[in-house]
LOZA-422363 format. One record per atom (N, C-alpha, C): residue in one letter; x, y, z. Coordinates in steps of 0.1 Angstrom, whole numbers, padded with zeros to 4 digits, always signed. Layout:
BEGIN
AXYZ
...
This chain:
BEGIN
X+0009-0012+0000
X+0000+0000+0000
X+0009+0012+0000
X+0005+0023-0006
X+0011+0037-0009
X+0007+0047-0007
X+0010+0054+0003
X-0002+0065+0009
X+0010+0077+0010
X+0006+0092+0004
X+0016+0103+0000
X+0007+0107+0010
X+0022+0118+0018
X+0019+0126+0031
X+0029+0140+0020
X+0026+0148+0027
X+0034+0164+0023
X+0048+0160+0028
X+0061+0159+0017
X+0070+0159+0022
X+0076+0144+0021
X+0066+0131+0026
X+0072+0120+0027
X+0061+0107+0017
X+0065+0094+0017
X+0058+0085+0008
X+0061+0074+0021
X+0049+0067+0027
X+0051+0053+0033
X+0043+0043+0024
X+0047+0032+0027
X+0048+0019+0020
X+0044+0014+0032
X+0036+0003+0036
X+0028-0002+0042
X+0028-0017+0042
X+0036-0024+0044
X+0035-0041+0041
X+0033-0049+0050
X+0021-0062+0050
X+0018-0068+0060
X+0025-0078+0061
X+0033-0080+0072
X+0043-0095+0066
X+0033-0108+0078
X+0035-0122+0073
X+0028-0134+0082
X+0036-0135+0094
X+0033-0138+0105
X+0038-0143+0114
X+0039-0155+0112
X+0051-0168+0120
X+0046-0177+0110
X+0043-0187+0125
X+0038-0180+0136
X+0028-0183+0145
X+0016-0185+0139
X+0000-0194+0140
X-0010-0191+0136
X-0015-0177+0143
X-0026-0169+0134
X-0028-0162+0136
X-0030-0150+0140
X-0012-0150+0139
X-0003-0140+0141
X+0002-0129+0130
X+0000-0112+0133
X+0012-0109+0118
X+0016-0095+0125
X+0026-0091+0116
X+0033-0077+0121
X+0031-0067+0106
X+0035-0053+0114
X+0034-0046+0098
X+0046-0039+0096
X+0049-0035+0092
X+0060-0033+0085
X+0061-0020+0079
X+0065-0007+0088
X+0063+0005+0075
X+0076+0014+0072
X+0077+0014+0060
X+0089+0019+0050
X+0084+0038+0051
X+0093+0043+0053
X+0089+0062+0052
X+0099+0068+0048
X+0095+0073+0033
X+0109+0076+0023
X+0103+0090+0027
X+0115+0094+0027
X+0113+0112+0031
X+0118+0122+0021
X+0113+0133+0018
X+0119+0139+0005
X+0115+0152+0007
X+0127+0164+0007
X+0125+0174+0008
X+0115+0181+0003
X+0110+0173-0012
X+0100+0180-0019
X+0095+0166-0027
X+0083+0167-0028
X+0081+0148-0033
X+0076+0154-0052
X+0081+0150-0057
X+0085+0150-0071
X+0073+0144-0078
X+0066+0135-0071
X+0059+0123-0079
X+0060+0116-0073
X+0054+0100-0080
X+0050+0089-0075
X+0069+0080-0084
X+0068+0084-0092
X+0081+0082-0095
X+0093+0090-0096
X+0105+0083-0092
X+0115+0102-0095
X+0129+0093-0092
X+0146+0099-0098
X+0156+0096-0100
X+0161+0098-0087
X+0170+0092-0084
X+0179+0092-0068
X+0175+0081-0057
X+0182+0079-0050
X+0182+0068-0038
X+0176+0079-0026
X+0161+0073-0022
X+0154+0082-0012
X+0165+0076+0000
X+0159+0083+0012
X+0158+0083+0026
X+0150+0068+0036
X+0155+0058+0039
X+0145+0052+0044
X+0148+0047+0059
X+0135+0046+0068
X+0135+0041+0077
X+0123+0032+0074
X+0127+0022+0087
X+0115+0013+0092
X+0111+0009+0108
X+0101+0006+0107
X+0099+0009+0119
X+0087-0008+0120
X+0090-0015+0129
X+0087-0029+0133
X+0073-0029+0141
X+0062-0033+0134
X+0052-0033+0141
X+0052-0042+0157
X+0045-0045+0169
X+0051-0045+0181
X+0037-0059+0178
X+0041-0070+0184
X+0034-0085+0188
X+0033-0088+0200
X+0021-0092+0205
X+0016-0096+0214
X+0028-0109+0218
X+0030-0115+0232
X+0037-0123+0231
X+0037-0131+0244
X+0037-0145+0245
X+0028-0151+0256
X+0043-0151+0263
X+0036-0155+0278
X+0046-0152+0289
X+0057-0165+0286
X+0057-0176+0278
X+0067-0185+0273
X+0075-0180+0261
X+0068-0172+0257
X+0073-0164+0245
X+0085-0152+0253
X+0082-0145+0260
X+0081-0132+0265
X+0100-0145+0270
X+0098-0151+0275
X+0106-0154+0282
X+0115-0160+0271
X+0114-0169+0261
X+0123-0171+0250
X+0132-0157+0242
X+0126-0146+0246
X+0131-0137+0239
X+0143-0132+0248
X+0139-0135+0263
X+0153-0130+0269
X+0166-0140+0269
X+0155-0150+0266
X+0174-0163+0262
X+0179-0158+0251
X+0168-0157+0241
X+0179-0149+0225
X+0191-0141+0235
X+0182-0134+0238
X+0192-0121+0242
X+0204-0123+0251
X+0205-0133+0254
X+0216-0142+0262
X+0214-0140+0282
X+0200-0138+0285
X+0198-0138+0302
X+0192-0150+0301
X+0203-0158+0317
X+0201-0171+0324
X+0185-0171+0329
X+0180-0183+0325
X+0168-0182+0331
X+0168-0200+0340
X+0171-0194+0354
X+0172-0208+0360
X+0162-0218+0361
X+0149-0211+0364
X+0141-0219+0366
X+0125-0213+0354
X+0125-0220+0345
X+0115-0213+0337
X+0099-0216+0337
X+0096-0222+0348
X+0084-0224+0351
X+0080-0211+0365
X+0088-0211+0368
X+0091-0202+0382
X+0089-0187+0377
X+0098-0183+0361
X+0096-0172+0355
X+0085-0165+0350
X+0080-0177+0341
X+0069-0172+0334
X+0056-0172+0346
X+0056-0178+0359
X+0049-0178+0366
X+0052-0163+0374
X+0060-0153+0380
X+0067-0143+0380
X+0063-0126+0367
X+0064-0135+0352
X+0059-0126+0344
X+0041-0128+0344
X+0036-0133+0347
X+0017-0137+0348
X+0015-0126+0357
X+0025-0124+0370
X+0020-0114+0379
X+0029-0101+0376
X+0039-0100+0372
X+0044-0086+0365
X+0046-0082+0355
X+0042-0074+0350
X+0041-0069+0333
X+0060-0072+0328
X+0057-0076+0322
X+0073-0074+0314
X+0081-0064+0311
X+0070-0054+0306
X+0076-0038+0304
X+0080-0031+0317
X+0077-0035+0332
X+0078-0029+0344
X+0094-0036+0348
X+0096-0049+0345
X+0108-0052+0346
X+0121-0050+0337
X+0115-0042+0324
X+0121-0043+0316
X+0132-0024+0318
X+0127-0021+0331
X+0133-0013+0334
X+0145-0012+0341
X+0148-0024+0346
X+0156-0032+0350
X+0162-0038+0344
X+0159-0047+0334
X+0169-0055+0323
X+0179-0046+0318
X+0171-0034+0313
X+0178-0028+0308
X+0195-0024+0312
X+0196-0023+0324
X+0210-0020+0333
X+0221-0034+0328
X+0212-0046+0326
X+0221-0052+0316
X+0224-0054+0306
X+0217-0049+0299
X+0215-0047+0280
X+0231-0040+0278
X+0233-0050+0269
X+0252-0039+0260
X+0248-0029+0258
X+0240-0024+0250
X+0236-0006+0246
X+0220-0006+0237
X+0214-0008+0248
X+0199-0008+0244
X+0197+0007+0236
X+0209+0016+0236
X+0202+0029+0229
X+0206+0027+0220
X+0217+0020+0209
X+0217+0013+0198
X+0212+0008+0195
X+0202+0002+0199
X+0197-0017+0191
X+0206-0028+0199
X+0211-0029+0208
X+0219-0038+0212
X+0213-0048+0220
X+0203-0049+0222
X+0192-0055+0236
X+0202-0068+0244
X+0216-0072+0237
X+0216-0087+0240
X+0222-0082+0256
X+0220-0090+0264
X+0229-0091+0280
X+0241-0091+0282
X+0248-0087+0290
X+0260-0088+0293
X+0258-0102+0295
X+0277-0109+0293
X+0276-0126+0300
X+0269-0121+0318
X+0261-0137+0317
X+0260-0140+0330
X+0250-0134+0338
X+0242-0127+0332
X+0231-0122+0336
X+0218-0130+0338
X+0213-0125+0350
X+0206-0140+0361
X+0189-0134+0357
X+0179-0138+0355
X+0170-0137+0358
X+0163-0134+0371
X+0169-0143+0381
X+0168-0141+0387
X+0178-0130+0397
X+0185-0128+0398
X+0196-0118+0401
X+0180-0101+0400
X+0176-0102+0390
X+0170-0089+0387
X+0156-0090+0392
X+0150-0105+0395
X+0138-0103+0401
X+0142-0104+0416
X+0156-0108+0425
X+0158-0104+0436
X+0160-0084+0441
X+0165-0083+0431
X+0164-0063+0429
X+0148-0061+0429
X+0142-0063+0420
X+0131-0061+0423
X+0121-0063+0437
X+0121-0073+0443
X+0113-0076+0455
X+0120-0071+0465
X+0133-0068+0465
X+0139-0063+0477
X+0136-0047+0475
X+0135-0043+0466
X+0132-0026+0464
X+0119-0026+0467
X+0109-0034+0466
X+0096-0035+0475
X+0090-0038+0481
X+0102-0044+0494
X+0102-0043+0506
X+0107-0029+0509
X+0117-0020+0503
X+0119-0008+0508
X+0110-0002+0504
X+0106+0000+0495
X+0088+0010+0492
X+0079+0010+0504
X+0076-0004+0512
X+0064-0011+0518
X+0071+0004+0531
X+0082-0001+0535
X+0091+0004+0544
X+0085+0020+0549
X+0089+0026+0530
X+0089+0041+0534
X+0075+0043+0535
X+0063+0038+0527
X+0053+0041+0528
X+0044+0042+0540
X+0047+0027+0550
X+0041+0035+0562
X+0048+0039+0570
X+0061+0046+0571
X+0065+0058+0576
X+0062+0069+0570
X+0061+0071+0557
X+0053+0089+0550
X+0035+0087+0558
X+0032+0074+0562
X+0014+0076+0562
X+0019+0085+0577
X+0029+0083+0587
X+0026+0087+0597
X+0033+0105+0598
X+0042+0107+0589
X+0046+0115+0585
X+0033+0126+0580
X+0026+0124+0571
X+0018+0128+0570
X+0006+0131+0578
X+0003+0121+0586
X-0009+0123+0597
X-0005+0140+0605
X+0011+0134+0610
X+0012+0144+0615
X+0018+0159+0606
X+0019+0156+0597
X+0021+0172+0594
X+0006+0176+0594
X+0000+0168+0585
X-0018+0172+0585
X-0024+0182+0600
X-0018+0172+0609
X-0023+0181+0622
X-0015+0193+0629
X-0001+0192+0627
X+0009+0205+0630
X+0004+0214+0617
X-0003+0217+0613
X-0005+0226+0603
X-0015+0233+0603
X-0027+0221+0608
X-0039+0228+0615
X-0038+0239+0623
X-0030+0231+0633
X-0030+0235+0650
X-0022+0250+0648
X-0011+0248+0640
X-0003+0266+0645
X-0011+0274+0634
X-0020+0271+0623
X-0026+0276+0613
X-0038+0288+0622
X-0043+0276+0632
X-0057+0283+0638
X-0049+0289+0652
X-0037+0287+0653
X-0033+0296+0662
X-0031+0310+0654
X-0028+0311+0644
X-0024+0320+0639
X-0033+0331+0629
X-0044+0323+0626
X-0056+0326+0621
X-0073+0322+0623
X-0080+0329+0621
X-0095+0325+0624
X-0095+0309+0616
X-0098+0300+0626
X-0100+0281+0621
X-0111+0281+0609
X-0124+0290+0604
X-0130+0294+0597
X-0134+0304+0592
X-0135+0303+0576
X-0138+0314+0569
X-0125+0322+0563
X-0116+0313+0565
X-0098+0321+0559
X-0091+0309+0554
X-0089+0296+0550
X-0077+0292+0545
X-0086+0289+0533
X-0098+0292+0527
X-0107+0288+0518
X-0104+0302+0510
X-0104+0308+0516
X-0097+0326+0508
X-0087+0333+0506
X-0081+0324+0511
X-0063+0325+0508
X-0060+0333+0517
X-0063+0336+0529
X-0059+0339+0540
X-0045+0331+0550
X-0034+0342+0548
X-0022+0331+0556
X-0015+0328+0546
X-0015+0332+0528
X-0006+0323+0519
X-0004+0332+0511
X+0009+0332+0512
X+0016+0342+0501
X+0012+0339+0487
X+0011+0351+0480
X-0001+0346+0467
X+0011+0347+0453
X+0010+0339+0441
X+0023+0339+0429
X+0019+0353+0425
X+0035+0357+0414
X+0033+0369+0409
X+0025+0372+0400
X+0019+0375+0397
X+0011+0379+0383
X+0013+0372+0370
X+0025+0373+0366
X+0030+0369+0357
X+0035+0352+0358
X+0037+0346+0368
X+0030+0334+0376
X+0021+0326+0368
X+0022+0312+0365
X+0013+0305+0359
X+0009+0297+0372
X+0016+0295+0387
X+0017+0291+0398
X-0001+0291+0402
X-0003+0281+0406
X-0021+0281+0407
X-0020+0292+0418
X-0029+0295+0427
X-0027+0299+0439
X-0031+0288+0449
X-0028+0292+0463
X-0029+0276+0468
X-0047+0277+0472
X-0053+0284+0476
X-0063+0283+0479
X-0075+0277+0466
X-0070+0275+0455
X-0074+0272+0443
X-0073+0255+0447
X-0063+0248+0451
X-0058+0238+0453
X-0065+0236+0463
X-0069+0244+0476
X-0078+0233+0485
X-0092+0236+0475
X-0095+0248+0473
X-0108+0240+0464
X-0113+0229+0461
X-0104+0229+0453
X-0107+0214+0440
X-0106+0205+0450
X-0097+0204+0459
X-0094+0190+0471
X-0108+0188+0474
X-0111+0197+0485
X-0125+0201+0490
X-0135+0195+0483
X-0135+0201+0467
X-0148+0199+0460
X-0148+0183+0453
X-0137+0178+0453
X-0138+0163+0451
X-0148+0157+0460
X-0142+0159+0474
X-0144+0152+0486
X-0162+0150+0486
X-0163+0135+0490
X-0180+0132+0490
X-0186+0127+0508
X-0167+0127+0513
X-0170+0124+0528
X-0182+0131+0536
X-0188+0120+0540
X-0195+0126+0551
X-0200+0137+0558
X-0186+0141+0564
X-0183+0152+0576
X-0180+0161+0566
X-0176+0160+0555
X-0173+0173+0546
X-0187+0177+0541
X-0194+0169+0538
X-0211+0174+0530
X-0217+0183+0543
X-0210+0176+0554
X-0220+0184+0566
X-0219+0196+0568
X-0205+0198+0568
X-0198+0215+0564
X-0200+0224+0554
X-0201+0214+0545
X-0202+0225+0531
X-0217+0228+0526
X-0218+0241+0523
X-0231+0249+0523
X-0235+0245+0506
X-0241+0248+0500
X-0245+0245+0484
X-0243+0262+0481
X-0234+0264+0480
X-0229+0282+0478
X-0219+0280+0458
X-0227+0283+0449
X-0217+0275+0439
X-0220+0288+0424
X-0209+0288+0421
X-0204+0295+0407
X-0209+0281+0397
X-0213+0279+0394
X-0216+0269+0380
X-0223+0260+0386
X-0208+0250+0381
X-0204+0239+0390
X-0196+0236+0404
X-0187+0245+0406
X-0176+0244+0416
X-0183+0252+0429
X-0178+0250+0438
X-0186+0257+0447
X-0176+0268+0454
X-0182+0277+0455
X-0173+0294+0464
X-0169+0288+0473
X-0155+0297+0474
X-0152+0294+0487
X-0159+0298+0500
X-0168+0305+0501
X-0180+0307+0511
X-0190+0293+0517
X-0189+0287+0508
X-0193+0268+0509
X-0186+0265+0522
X-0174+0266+0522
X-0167+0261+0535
X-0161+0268+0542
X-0174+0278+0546
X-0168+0289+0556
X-0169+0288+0572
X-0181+0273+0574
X-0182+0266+0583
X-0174+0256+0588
X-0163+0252+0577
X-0155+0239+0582
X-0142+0246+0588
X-0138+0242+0600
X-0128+0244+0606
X-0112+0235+0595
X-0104+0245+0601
X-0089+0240+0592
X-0089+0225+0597
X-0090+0222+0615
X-0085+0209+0611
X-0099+0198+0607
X-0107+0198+0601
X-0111+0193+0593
X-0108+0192+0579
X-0109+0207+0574
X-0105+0205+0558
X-0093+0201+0558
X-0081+0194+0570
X-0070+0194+0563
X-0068+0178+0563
X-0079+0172+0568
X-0079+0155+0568
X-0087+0154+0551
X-0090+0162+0542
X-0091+0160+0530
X-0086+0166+0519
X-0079+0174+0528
X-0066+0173+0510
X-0055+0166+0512
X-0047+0164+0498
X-0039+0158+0492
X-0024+0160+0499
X-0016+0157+0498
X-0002+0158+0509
X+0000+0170+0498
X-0004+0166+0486
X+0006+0174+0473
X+0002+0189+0476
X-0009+0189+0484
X-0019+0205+0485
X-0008+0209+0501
X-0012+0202+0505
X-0010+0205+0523
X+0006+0210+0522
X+0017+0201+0512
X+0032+0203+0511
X+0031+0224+0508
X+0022+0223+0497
X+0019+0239+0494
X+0018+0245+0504
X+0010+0244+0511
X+0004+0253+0520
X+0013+0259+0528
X+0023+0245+0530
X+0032+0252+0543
X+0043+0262+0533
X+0045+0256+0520
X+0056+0264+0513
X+0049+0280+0511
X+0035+0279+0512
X+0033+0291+0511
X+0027+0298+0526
X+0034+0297+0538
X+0029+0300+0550
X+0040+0308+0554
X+0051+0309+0547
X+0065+0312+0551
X+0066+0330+0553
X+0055+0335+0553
X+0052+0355+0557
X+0040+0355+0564
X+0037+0340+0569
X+0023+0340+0575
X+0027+0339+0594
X+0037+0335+0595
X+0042+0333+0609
X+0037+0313+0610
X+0032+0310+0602
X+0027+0295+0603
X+0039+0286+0601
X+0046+0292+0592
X+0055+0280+0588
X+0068+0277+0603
X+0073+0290+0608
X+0082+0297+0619
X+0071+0285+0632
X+0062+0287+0631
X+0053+0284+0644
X+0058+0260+0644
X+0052+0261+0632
X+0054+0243+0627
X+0068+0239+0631
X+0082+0246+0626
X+0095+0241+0628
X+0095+0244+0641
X+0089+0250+0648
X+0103+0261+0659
X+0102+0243+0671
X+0105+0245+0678
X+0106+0233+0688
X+0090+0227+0698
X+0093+0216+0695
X+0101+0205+0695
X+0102+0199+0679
X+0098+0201+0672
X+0104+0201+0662
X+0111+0201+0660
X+0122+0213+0657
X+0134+0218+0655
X+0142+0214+0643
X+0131+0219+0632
X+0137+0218+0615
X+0141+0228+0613
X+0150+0232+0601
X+0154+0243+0595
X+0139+0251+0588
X+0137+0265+0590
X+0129+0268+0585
X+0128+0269+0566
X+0144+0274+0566
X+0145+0274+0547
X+0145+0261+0542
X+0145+0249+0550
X+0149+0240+0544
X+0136+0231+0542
X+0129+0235+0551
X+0114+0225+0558
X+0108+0224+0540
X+0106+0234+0537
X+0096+0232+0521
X+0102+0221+0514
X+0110+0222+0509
X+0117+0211+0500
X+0119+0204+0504
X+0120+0200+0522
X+0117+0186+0525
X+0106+0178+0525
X+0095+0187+0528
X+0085+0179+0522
X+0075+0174+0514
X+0085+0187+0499
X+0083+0182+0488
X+0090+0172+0482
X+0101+0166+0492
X+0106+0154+0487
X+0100+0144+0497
X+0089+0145+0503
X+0084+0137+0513
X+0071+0129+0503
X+0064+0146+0495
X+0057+0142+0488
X+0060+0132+0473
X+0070+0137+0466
X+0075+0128+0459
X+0078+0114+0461
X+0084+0109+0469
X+0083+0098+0477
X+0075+0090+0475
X+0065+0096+0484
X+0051+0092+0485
X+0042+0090+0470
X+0045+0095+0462
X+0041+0095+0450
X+0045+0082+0445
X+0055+0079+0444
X+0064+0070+0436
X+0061+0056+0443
X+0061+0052+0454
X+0057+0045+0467
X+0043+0042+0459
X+0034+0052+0462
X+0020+0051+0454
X+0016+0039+0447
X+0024+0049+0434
X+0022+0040+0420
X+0032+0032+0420
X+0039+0028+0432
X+0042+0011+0427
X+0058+0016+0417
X+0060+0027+0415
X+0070+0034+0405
X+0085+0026+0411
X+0097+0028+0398
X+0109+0022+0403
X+0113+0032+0413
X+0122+0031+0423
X+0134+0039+0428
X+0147+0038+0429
X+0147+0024+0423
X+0164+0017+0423
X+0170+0028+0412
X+0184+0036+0411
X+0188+0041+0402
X+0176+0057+0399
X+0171+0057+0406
X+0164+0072+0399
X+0173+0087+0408
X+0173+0093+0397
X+0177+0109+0399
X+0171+0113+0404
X+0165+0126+0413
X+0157+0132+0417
X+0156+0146+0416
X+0152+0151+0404
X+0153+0165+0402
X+0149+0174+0406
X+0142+0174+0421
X+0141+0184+0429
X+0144+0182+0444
X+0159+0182+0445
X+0166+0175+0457
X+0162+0183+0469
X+0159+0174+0480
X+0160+0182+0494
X+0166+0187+0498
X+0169+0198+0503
X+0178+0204+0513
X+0181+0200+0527
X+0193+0199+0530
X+0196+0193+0540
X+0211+0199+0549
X+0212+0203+0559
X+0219+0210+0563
X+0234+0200+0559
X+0247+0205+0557
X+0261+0199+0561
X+0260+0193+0573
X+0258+0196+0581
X+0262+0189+0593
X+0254+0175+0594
X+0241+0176+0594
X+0232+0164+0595
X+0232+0155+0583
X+0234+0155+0569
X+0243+0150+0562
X+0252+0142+0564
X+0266+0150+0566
X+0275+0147+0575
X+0275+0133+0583
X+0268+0139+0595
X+0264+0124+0604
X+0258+0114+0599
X+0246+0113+0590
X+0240+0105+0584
X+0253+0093+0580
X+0258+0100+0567
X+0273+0095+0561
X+0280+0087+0566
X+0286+0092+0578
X+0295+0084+0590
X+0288+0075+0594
X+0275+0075+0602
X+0267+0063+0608
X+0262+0054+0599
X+0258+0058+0586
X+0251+0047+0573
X+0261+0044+0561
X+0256+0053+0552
X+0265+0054+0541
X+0267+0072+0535
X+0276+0070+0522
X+0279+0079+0519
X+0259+0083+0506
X+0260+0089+0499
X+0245+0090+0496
X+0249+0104+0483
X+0245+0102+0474
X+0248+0114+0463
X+0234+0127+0466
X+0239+0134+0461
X+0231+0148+0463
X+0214+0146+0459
X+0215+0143+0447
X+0201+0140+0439
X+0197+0121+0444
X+0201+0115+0449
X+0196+0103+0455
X+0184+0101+0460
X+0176+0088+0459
X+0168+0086+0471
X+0172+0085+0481
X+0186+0080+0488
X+0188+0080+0494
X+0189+0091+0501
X+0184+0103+0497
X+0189+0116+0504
X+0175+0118+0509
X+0167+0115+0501
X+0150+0117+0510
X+0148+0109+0522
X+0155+0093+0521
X+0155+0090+0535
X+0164+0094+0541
X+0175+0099+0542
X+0179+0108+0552
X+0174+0120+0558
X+0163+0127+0547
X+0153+0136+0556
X+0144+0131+0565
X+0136+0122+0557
X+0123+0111+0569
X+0130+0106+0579
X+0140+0102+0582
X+0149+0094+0593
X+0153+0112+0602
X+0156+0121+0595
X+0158+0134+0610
X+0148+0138+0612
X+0135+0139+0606
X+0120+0144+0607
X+0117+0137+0622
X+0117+0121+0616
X+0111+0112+0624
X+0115+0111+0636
X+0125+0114+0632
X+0134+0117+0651
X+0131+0129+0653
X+0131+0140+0652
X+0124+0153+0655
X+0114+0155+0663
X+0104+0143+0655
X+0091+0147+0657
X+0088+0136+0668
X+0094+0124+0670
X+0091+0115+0681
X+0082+0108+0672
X+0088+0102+0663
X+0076+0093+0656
X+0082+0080+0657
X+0097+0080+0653
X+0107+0069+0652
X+0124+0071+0653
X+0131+0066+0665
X+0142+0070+0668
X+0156+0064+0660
X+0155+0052+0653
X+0163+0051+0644
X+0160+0048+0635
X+0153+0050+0624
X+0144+0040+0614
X+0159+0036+0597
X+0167+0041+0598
X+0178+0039+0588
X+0181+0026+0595
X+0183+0030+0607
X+0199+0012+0610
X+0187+0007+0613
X+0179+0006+0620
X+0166-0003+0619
X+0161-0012+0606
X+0156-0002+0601
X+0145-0009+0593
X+0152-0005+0576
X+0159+0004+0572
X+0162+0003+0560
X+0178-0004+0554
X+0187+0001+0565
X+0199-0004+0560
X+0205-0018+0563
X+0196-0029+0566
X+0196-0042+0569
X+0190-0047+0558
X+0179-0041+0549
X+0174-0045+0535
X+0183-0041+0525
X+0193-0030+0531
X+0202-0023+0515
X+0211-0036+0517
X+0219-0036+0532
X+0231-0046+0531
X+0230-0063+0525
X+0213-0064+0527
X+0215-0077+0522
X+0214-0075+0508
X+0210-0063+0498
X+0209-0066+0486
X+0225-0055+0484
X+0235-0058+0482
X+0242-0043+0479
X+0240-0038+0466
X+0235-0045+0451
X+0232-0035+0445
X+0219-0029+0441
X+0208-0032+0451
X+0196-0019+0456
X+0207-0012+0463
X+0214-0013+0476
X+0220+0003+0476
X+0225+0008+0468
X+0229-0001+0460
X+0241+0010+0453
X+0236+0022+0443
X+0222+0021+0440
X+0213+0026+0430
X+0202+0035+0442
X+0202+0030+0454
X+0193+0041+0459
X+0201+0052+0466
X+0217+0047+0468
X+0224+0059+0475
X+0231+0069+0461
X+0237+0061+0452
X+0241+0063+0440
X+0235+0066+0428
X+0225+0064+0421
X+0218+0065+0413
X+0227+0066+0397
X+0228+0057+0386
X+0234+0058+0375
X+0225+0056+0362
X+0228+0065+0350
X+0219+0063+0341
X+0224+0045+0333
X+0211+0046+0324
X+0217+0033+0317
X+0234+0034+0309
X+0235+0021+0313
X+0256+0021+0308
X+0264+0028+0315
X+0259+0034+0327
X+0263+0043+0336
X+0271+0030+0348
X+0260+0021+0350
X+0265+0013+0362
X+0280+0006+0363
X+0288+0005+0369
X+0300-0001+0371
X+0297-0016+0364
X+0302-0024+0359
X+0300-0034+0350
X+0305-0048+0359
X+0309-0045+0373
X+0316-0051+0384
X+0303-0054+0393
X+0293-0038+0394
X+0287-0041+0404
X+0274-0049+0399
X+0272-0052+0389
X+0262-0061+0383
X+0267-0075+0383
X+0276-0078+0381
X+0284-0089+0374
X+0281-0098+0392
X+0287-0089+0400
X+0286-0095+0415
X+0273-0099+0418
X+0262-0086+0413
X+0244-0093+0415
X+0242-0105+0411
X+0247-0107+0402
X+0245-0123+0390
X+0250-0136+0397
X+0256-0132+0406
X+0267-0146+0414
X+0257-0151+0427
């Protein structure tokens, strides 16, 4: 088939699978500065591009022997790929691929199937880990937020109006935050929220005069951490944010926001089940030298942009706040030492072909 686009000509061919029932397509895309015709002199431009096949979990699994990964036990595997998508692992494989950004997909020697689904289940047991430490993390910021909020302002009829939050510039695409409990609010179908909220409404959405009756620490058991993390970033000329750190607490005040927007991140990722082995984190916490420092000496060393640097905030929070007095040598760095290369990817973090070709080679053994 021949179908002319402005510019380019694809060719379209169905080839058999020589599975029953099976087929791929095949498309050719000659590109040409200026298309001449259906016929014309010179050697075009061509790419192709491999239509993508469904592929059963025995299949799925024959493909990684091409590619040269040990598969010890293959009843065990494909029973392994039934409960995890292939593409979710294949985030993983990849750190052994020769140069998957070539076309190279085959394995380094010696690469274990299993070796990569031990990385995997031990990274979520650390997920399980952080997760219900951010739930308690969260309860209580939820309520330290309240409490110096309505010390510091009327409990009703002001954080629905933006009262207490520094507002973006103009020129600002920055929502405002009281925009953000809105929507939070107007999701909510709870109970104790319908009891609060008045039928006061612009369309569809309801005024903030709706919840001029709900006290803060109510509306703050229904928004999102991602709303609440705002709030406090925007409380910092309100006296609220100064009120939250000062003691017993005793966080840095410039640093508090971006710790618990890396609290919130976290928790996102945790969420959805998302990788953390090896991930960068592009909006690093702040963390004083000194407490750093110590971290280092007592655990390990930890790169700037690491996960590993977000649990080093949850671990001085948690101690701060009297939630949990060691939770690193406790409960996290007895899961990194038994896997060392999960730490090496949650303290260290490397792009693909990035990883030492040593410290994989040792996972495989």
């Amino acid at each position: 088939m021949l179908v002319v686009f402005p510019g380019c000509v694809v060719y379209s061919v169905i080839l058999t699978d020589p599975r029953p029932g099976l087929w791929c397509g095949i498309i050719f895309t000659t590109h040409m500065h200026k298309w001449p015709g259906p016929f014309c002199a010179g050697k075009p431009e061509v790419s192709s591009e491999v239509g993508k096949v469904r592929l059963t979990y025995g299949e799925q699994l024959d493909l990684l022997k091409r590619r040269g990964m040990l598969i010890e036990d293959e009843v065990e595997a494909a029973a392994i790929l039934s409960r995890v998508n292939y593409y979710r692992l294949s985030g993983y494989f990849r750190y052994w691929q020769v140069d998957p950004d070539h076309q190279d997909d085959s394995f380094v020697d010696g690469t274990s199937f299993n070796a990569v689904y031990r990385l995997y289940e031990m990274e979520r047991l650390l997920s399980h880990e952080c997760s219900m430490l951010l739930a308690s993390c969260e309860i209580f910021l939820r309520n330290r937020f309240a409490y110096h909020y309505a010390e510091h302002f009327a409990p009703v009829a002001s954080y629905a109006h933006g009262e207490g939050f520094s507002q973006p510039q103009s020129f600002s695409k920055e929502e405002p935050v009281q925009e953000r409990i809105l929507s939070d609010l107007d999701r909510s179908s709870d109970q104790f929220v319908l009891h609060y909220r008045d039928e006061i409404k612009s369309g569809t959405s309801y005024l903030p005069q709706a919840y001029d009756r709900m006290p803060i620490w109510v509306a703050v058991e229904v928004l999102s951490f991602g709303t609440l993390s705002r709030m406090i970033q925007a409380s910092g000329v309100s006296g609220v944010l100064d009120s939250i750190v000062a003691p017993p607490l005793s966080m840095s005040r410039s640093s508090f926001p971006s710790q618990v927007r890396s609290l919130v991140y976290l928790r996102n990722r945790c969420s959805h089940f998302n990788r953390l082995w090896n991930i960068s984190v592009s909006d690093a916490p702040a963390l004083s030298r000194n407490i750093a420092n110590r971290i280092k000496k007592n655990y390990r060393t930890f790169d700037d942009r690491s996960i590993y640097k977000i649990l080093a905030v949850m671990h001085h929070f948690v101690q701060n706040a009297g939630i949990c007095d060691d939770w690193l040598g406790v409960q996290i760095e007895p899961l990194l030492q038994e896997n060392p290369l999960l730490a090496y990817g949650i303290a260290t973090p490397k792009k693909y072909g990035e990883m030492p070709r040593d410290v994989l080679i040792d996972a495989n053994s």
